[in-house]
N, C-alpha and C positions, 0 to 999 in steps of 0.2 A: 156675474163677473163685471168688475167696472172699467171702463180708460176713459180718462178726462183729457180736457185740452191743453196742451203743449203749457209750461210752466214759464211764470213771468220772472226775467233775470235781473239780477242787479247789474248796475252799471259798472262799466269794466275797471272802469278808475280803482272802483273798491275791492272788488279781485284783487289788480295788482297790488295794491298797498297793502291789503292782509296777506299776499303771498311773502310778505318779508317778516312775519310776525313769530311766526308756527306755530304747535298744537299744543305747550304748555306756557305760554305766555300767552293764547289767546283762552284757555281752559283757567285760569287762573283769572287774568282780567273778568272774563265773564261771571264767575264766582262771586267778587267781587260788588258786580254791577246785578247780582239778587240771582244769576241762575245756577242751580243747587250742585248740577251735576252735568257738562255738554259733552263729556267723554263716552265716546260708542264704546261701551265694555264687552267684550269678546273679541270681537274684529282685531288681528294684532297684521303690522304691519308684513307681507311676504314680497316684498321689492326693497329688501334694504339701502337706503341711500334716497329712495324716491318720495318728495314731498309734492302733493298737490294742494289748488283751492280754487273753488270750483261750486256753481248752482246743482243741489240736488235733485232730479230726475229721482222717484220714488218707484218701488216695487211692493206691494204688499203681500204674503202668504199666508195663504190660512191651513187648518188641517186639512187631511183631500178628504171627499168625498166624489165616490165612484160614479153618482149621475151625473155629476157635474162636470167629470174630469176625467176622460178616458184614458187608459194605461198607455196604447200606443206611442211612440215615440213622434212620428210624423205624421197620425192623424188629423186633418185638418188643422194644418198650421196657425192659420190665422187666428186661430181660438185658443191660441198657446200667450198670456198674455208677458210672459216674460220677453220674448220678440217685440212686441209692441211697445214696451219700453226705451228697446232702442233705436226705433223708431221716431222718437221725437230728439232723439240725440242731436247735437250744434257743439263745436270746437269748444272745449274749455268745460265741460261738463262730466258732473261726475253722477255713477249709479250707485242708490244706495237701496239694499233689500233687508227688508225685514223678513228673514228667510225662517224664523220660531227658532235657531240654534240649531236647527236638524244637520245631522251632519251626513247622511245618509245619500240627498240630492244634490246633483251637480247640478246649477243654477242656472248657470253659461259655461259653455265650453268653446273649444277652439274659434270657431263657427262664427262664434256671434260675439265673440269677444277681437277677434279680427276684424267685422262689421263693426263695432264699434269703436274699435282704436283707430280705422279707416274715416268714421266722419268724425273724428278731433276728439272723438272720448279722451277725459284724462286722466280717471280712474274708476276706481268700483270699489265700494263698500258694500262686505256681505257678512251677515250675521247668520254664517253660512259657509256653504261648499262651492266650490265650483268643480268641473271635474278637467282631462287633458292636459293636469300638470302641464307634464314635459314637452310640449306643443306651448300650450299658455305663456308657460315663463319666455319663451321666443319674441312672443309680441312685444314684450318690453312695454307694458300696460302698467303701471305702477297700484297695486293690489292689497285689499285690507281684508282679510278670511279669517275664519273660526279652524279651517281648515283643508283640505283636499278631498276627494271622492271618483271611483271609478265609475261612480252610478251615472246615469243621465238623471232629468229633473222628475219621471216619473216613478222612478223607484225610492217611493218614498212615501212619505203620510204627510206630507202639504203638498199644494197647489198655488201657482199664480191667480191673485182674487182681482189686484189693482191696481194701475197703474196714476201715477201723480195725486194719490190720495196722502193725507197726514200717517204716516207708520210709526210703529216701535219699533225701534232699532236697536238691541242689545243695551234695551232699558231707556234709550230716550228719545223724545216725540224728534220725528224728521216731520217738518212741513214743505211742501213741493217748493224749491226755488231760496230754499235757506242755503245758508254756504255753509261748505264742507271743508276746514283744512284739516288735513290730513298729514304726518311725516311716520319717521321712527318710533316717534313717542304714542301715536294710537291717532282714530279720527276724532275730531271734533266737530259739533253744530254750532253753529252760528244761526240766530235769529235773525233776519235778513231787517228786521226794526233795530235790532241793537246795534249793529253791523257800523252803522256811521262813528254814534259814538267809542266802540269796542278798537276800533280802528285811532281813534285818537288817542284814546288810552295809553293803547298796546306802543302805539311807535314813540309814547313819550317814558314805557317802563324799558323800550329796549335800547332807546339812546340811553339812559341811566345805566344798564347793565354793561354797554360797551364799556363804558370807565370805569366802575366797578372789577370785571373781569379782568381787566387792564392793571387795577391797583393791585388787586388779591394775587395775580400773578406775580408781580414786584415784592411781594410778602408782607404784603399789606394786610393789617388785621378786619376779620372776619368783623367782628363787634363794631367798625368803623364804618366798611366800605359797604355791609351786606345786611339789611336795606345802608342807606347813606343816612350818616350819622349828622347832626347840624355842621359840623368840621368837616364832613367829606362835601357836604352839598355847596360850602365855599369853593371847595378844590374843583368840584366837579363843572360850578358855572365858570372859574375861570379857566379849566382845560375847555368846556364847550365852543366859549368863545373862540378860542384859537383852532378848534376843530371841530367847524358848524356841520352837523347832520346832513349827508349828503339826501 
């Protein structure tokens, strides 16, 4: 079983600018810029209304095996490496597990999902269970699941293998400290390389779309304003002008 050291973050400036972006404009743009697919598939959002973005903290799970990984609950904690993950937790940070799909293991429960909304967690991505529902949703932890579970994490067929190592996550590579937005529309990865350019992109397609949205509402035609047609892109620089991008 491995844990590595504490993951390197990107700078805050780039958080917040991609916090204004979200997770199909930034899914989209990145498509674009050559990556095939940054959508975690499974994980659907269960905090409706809650968008994050935020450095990955990884979990990895593998299938269990019994020598490795005793059945008790609270035998020797410290050997539980799903704790260890949050452990390296810092405000503004989110968890993502590559939990195999299993739906059978609560991953975190009340517990340590409390610990970790206490040191500034801002979400969890699990391709996976967690278990204490009705307790969970209380913390107001904003949450991307496969599903629920009344299990704890050893009634199951995986185990905690790793912490801050490269994971699959419901189909795509998380590397320690790539950023995560996350909303209604599903999570996304960001390549913490791409992230600069992704970030320029994304805030010059979402000023176009304010006008856009703007026009289409007014009954403006589709074929003109959606992408911007040579004729909309006149109207659009001289609406920009008069209403510079805050």
């Amino acid at each position: 079983m491995i844990t590595t050291p504490d993951i390197t973050r990107p700078p805050k400036e780039l958080i917040e600018g991609l916090a204004h972006i979200g997770s199909a404009t930034t899914s989209g743009e990145l498509h674009r810029m050559g990556i095939r697919s940054p959508h975690i598939q499974g994980p659907v959002a269960w905090s409706p209304g809650k968008s994050v973005v935020g450095p990955a903290l990884t979990l990895q799970c593998m299938p269990k095996r019994e020598d490795l990984y005793p059945e008790g609950e609270y035998i020797d904690p410290e050997t539980q490496l799903h704790r260890h993950v949050l452990y390296h937790t810092q405000p503004g940070d989110i968890v993502v597990v590559d939990a195999r799909g299993d739906m059978m293991s609560g991953i975190f429960g009340e517990m340590m999902l409390t610990f970790f909304k206490g040191r500034g967690g801002a979400g969890v991505v699990i391709d996976g269970c967690v278990r204490d529902y009705p307790h969970v949703k209380q913390i107001d932890l904003p949450l991307w699941l496969r599903g629920v579970t009344p299990n704890y994490h050893t009634q199951t067929n995986i185990f905690p293998f790793a912490v801050n190592v490269p994971i699959a996550c419901g189909g795509v590579l998380v590397m320690p400290g790539d950023i995560i937005v996350a909303d209604d529309d599903g999570a996304v990865v960001v390549p913490i390389k791409l992230a600069p350019e992704l970030l320029k992109r994304a805030s010059e397609h979402h000023e176009w779309e304010e006008f856009t949205h703007m026009k289409l509402s007014q009954g403006g035609h589709l074929r003109k304003y959606y992408p911007l047609s040579e004729e909309a892109q006149v109207e659009y620089a001289a609406w920009r002008k008069e209403h510079p991008a805050s």
